[in-house]
C-alpha positions as CSV (number, residue, x, y, z in Angstrom):
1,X,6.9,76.0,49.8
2,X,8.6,74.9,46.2
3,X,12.1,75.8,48.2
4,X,11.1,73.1,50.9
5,X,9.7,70.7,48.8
6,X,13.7,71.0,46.6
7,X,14.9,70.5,50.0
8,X,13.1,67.3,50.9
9,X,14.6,65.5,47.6
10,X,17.6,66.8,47.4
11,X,19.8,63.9,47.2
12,X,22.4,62.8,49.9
13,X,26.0,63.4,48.5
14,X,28.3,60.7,49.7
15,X,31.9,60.0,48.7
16,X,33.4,56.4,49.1
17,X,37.0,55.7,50.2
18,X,38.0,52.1,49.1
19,X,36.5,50.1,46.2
20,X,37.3,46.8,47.2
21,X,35.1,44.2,47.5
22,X,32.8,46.0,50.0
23,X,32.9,49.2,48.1
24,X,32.1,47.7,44.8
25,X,29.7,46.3,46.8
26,X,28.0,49.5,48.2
27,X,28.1,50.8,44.9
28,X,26.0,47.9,43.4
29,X,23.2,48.2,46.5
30,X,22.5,51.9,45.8
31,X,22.4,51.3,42.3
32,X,20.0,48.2,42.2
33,X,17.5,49.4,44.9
34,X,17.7,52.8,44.6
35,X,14.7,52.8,43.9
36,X,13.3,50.9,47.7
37,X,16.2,52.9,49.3
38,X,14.7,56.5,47.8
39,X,11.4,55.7,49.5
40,X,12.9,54.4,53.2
41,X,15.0,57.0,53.4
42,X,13.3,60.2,52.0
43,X,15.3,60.8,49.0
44,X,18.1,59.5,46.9
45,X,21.5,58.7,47.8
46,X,24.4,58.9,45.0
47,X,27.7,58.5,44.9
48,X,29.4,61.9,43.7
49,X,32.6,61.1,44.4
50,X,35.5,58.0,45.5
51,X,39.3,57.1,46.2
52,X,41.0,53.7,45.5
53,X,44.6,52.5,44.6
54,X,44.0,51.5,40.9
55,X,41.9,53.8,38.7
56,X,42.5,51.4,35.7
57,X,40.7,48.3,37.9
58,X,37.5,46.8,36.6
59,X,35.0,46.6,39.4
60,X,32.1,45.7,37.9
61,X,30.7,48.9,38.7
62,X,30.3,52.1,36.6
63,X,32.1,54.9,37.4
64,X,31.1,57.8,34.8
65,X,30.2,61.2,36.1
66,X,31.6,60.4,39.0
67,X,34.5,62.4,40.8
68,X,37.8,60.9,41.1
69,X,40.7,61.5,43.9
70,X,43.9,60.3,43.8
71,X,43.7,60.7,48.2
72,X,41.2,59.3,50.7
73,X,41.6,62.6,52.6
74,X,40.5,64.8,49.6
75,X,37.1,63.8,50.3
76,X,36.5,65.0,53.2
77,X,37.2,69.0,51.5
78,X,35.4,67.9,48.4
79,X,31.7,70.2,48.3
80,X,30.2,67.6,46.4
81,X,29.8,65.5,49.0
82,X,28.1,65.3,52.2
83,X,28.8,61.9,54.0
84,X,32.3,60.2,53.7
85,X,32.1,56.2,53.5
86,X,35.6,55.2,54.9
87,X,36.0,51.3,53.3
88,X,40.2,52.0,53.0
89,X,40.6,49.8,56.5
90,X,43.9,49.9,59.3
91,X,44.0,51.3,62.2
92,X,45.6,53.9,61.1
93,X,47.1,55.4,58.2
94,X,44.9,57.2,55.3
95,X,41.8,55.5,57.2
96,X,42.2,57.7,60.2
97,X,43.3,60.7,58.3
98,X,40.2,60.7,56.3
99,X,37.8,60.0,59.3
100,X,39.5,62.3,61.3
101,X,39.5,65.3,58.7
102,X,35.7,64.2,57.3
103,X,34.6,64.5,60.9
104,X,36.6,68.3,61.7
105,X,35.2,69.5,58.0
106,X,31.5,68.6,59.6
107,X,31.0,65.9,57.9
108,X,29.1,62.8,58.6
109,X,31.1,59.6,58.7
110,X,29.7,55.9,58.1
111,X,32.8,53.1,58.1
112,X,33.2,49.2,58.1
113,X,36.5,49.8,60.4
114,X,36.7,47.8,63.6
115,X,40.9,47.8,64.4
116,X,39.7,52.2,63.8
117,X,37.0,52.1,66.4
118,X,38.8,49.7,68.4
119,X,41.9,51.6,69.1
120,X,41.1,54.9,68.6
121,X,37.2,55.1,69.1
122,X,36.9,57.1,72.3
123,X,38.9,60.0,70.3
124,X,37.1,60.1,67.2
125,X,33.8,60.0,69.0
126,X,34.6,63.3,71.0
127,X,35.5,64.3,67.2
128,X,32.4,63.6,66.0
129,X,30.5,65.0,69.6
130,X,32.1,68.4,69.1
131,X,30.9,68.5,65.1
132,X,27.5,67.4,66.1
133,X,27.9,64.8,63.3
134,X,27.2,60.7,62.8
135,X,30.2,58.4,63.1
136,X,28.5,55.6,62.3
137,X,29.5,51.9,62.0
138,X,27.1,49.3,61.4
139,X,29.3,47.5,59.3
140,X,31.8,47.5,61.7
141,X,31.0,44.2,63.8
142,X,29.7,41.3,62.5
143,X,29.0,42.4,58.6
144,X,25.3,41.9,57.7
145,X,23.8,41.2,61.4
146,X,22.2,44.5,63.1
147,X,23.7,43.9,66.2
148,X,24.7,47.8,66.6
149,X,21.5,49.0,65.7
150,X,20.0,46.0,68.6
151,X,22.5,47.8,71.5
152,X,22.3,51.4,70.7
153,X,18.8,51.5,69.7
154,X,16.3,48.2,70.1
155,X,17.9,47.6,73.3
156,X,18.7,51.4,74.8
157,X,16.2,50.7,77.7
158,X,18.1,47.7,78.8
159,X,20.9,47.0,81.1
160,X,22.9,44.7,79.3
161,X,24.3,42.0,81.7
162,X,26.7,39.7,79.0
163,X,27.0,39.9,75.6
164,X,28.5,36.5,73.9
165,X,29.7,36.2,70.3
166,X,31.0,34.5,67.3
167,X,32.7,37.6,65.7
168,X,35.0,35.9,63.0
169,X,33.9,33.5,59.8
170,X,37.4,32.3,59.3
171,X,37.9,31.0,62.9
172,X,34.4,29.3,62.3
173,X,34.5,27.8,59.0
174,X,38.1,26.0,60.1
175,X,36.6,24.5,63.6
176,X,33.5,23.4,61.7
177,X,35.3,21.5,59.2
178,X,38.0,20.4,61.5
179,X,34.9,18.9,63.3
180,X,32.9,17.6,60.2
181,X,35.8,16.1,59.1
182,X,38.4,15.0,61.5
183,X,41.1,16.9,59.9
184,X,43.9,19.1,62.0
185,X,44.3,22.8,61.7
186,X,46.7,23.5,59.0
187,X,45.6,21.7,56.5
188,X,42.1,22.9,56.9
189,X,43.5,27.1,57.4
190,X,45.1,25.7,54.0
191,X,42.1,25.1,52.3
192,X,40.2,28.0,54.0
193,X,43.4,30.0,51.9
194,X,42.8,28.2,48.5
195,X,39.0,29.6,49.1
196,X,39.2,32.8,49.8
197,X,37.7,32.2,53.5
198,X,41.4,32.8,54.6
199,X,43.8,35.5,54.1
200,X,47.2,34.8,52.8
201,X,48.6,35.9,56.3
202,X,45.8,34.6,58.8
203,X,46.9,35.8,61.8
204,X,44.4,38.5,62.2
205,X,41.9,36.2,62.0
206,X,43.2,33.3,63.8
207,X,45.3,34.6,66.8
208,X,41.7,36.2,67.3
209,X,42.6,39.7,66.9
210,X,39.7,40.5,64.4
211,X,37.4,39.3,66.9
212,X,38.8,41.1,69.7
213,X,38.4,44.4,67.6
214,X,34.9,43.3,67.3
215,X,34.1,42.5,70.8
216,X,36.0,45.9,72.5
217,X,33.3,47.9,70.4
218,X,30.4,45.5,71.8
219,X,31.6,46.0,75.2
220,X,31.5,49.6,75.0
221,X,27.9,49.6,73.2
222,X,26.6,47.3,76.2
223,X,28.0,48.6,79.3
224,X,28.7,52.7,78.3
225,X,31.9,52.8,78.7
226,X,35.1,54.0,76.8
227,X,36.5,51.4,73.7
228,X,39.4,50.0,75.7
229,X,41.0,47.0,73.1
230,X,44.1,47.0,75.4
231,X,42.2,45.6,78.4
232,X,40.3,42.7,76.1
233,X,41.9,39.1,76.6
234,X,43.5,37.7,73.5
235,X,43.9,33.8,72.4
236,X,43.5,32.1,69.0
237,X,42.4,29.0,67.2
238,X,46.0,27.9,66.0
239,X,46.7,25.3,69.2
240,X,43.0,23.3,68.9
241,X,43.4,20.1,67.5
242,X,41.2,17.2,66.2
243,X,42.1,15.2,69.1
244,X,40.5,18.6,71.1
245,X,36.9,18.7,69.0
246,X,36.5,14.6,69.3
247,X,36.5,14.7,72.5
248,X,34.7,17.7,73.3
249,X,32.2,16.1,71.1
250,X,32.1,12.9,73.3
251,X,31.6,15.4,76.5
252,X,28.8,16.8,74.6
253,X,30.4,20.3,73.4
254,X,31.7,22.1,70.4
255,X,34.9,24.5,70.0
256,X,34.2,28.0,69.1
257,X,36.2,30.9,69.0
258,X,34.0,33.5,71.5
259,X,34.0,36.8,72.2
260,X,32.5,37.6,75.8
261,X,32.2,40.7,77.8
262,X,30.0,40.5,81.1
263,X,29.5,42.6,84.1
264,X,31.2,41.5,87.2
265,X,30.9,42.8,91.0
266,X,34.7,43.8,89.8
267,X,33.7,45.7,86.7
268,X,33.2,44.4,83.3
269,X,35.8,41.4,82.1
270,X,36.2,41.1,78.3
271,X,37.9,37.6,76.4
272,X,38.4,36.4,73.2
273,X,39.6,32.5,73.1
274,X,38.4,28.9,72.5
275,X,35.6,28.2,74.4
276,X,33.7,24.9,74.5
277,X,29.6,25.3,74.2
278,X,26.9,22.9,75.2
279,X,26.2,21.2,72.1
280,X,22.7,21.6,72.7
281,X,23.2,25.7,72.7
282,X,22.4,28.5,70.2
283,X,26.0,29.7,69.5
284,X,27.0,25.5,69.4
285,X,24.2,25.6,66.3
286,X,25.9,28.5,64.2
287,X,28.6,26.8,61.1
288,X,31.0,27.9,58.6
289,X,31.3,31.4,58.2
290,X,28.7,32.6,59.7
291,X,28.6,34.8,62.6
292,X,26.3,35.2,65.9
293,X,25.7,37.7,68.8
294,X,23.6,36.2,72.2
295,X,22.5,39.5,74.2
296,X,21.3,39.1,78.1
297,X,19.6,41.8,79.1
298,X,17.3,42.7,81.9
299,X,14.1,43.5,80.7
300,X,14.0,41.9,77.5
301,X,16.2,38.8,78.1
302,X,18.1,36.8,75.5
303,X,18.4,38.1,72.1
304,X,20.2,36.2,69.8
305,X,21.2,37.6,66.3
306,X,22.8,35.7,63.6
307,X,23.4,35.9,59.9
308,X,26.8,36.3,57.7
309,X,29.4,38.5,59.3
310,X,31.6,39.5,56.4
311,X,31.4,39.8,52.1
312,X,30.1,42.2,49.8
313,X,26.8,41.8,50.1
314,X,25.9,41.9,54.0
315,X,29.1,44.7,55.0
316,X,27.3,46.8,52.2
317,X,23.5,46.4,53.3
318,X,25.5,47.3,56.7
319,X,26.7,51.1,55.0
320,X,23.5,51.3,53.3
321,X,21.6,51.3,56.6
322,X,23.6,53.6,57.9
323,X,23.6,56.0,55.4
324,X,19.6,55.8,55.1
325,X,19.6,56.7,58.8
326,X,21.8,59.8,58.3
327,X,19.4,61.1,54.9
328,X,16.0,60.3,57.2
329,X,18.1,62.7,59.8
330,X,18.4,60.5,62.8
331,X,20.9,60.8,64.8
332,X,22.1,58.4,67.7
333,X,25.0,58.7,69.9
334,X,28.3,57.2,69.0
335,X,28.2,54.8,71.8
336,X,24.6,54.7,72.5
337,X,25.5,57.2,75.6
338,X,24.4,61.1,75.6
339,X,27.7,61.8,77.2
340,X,30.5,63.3,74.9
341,X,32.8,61.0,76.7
342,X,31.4,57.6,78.8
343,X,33.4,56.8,81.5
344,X,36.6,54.6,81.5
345,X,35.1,51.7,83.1
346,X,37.5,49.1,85.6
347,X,38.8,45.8,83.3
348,X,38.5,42.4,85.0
349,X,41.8,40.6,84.2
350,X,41.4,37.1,82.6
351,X,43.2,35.8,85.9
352,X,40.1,36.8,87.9
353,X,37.9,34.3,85.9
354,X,36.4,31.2,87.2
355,X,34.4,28.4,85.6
356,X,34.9,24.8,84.7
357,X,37.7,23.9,82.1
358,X,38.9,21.5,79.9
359,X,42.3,20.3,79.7
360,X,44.3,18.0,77.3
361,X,47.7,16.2,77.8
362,X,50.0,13.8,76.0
363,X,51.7,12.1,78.4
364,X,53.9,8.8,78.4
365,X,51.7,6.3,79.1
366,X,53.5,4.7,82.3
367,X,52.4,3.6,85.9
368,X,52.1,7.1,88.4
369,X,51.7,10.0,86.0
370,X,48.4,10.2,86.6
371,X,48.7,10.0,90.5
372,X,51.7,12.9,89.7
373,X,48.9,15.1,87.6
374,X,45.6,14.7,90.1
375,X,48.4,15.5,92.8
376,X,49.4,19.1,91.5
377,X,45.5,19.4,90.9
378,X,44.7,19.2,94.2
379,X,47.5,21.4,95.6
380,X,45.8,23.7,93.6
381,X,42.8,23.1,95.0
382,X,41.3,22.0,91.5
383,X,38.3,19.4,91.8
384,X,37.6,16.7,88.5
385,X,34.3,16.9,87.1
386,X,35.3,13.6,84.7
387,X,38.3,12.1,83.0
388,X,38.9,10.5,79.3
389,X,41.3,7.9,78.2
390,X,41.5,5.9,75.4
391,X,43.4,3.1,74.5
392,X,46.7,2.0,76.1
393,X,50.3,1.9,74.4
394,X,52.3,1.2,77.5
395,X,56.3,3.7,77.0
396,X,54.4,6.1,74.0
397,X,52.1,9.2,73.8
398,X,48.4,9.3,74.9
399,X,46.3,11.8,75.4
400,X,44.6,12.1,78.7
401,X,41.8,14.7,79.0
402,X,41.0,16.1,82.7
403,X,37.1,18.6,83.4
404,X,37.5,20.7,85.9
405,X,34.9,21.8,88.4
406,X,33.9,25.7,88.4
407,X,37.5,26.7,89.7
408,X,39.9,29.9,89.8
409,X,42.0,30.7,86.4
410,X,44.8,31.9,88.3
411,X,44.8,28.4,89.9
412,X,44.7,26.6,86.8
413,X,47.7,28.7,85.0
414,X,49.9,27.7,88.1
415,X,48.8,23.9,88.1
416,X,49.4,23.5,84.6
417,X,53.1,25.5,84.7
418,X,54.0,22.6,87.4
419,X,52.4,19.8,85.1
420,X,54.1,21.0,81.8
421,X,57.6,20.4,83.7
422,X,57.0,16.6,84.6
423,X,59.2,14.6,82.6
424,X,56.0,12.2,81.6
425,X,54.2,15.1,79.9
426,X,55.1,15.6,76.2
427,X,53.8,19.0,75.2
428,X,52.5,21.9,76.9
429,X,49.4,21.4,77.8
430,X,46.1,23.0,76.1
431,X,43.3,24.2,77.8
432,X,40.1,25.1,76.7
433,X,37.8,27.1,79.1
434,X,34.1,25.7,79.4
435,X,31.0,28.1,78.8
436,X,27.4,27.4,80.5
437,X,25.8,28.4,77.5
């Protein structure tokens, strides 16, 4: 009985890769509620062991009596500890090495990786299948919000039907304050830079490849199906202007960057891009950096989760939850499926889509070129839902703005290839596509 009751308390091991600001982080939550975290998960969990770069660094967090490797992947052959926290980051690199090896030594693994899981997730969760331990990855997709933990376990008797996001603060913050303040992109990404909202290279961020990370893992949560980033559509933030946001706010909408995967009678289509919202709609509502996840679902209908999706604090109460499910013993299927391996399921190309869109030009202003646009339109088979024009400057630039009726992607590309080459229109066109909700 005494040997039981040992076992009960015996404390979970866990070794952290990565003391950056999220591993500080983690460090920080187990130490200032260890003792609320002790009692929700059955007994204490310490950190015996880490990796990072710099062992010199001050991180604000004590490291004495603790176990020091010079390499990630010595963790996961380290017996004093039991779960590997893998905060390194890339897609691969030391970050798969140590997942990978953690998860062949038996070991349970709990990361914050999304490019990981989003190119090489179907592999690491046969991995983890065939070790019969957690990959777990909370923290993974949208920092502090539970939205994992909503698919996989809240919403596991649901069919999920659409699943619609903001996945990435940066994007946000800039398109709020371009909006709040009628400034253009690069000197607001500048700003997001000077406060840390911004990396010094943004295109991960901006060219919506975070997001895109984010939203391949959704898709394969909501519909059981393998990860498949390769098949998600990709555009950024970089070609919205002010001009853009003004007037979407005089039709009534606001810019986000979205991530969207819905089932189609095709299979499932997956997009990350500009999208303009109905002012009046939840996702329109959500500012700065904070993220937001809208869930349709059969039974229990529209769930909409939204808090901060990145920083120390909300990634870390992201591992911490993980790693208090894994020292309570429960155990739930990498991608919410009992299958070692879901099914590859059919991608819906972006030039299958249809809805309404929004489309900006700068054209000379001069008798006919609006006769020569509507024309290509309607050889296209492309229906106006309204028009905006302000202002005349007869021989320079305006910007005419053109809605579309619920119409045919593929349509639109080949309409707007014939209007870029008209020797009245100034720049490429931009076009913004236009969600219901």
């Amino acid at each position: 009985m005494d040997s039981l009751k040992r076992e009960a308390i015996r404390p979970l091991k866990i070794g952290i890769a990565g003391l950056g600001t999220v591993g500080a982080g983690v460090m920080r939550l187990l130490r200032d509620n260890a003792e609320l975290i002790t009692a929700r998960a059955g007994r204490p969990i310490v950190v015996t062991a880490v990796s990072a770069r710099d062992r010199s660094r001050d991180r604000g967090v004590a490291l004495d009596g603790i176990r020091w490797h010079e390499t990630p992947a010595a963790l996961a052959t380290d017996d004093a500890v039991d779960v590997v926290v893998e905060l390194v980051g890339g897609s691969d690199g030391p970050a798969k090495a140590l997942v990978a090896q953690a998860l062949a030594a038996k070991k349970p693994v709990v990361t914050a990786n999304k490019a990981l899981l989003a190119l090489h997730g179907a592999a690491l969760a046969q991995a983890a299948y065939q070790a019969n331990v957690t990959l777990a990855y909370e923290a993974a997709v949208a920092g502090g919000i539970p939205v994992i933990k909503a698919l996989r376990e809240g919403l596991a008797g649901n069919r999920i039907d659409r699943v619609a996001g903001i996945l990435n603060g940066t994007c946000n913050y800039i398109l709020t304050t371009m909006r709040e303040e009628g400034r253009d992109f690069a000197e607001v990404l500048a700003d997001a830079q000077a406060l840390g909202y911004a990396e010094a290279d943004p295109a991960f961020d901006i060219d919506g490849v975070d997001a895109a990370h984010k939203l391949a893992i959704l898709a394969a949560l909501a519909f059981g199906q393998q990860v498949d980033f390769a098949a998600v559509h990709v555009e950024g933030i970089r070609r919205v202007s002010a001009l853009d946001i003004k007037f979407a706010e005089e039709l009534g909408y606001r810019i986000k960057l979205l991530g969207i995967a819905h089932r189609t009678a095709e299979g499932v289509a997956m997009r990350v891009h500009p999208a303009m919202v109905p002012r009046q709609s939840l996702l329109a509502s959500v500012e700065g950096v904070y993220n937001a996840v809208l869930l349709e679902s059969d039974f229990a209908g529209t769930v909409f989760l939204q808090g901060r999706g990145a920083g120390a604090g909300p990634t870390a109460s992201a591992v911490v939850a993980d790693l208090i499910d894994i020292a309570r013993g429960t155990r739930v299927p990498v991608w919410g499926t009992a299958r070692s391996r879901p099914e590859a399921g059919a991608a819906v190309p972006i030039a299958h889509h249809t809805g309404a869109y929004f489309l900006r030009l700068m054209v000379v202003d001069q008798p006919g070129v609006l006769a020569d646009v509507t024309a290509i339109l309607r050889e296209h088979h492309i229906s106006l839902a309204s028009m905006l024009q302000h202002g005349r400057k007869p021989g320079e630039a305006v910007p005419i703005v053109l809605v579309t009726h619920d119409t045919h992607e593929a349509a639109v590309a080949a309409a707007l290839a014939r209007i870029a080459d008209l020797e009245s229109v100034l720049e490429a066109p931009n076009l913004i596509r236009i969600e219901p909700k």
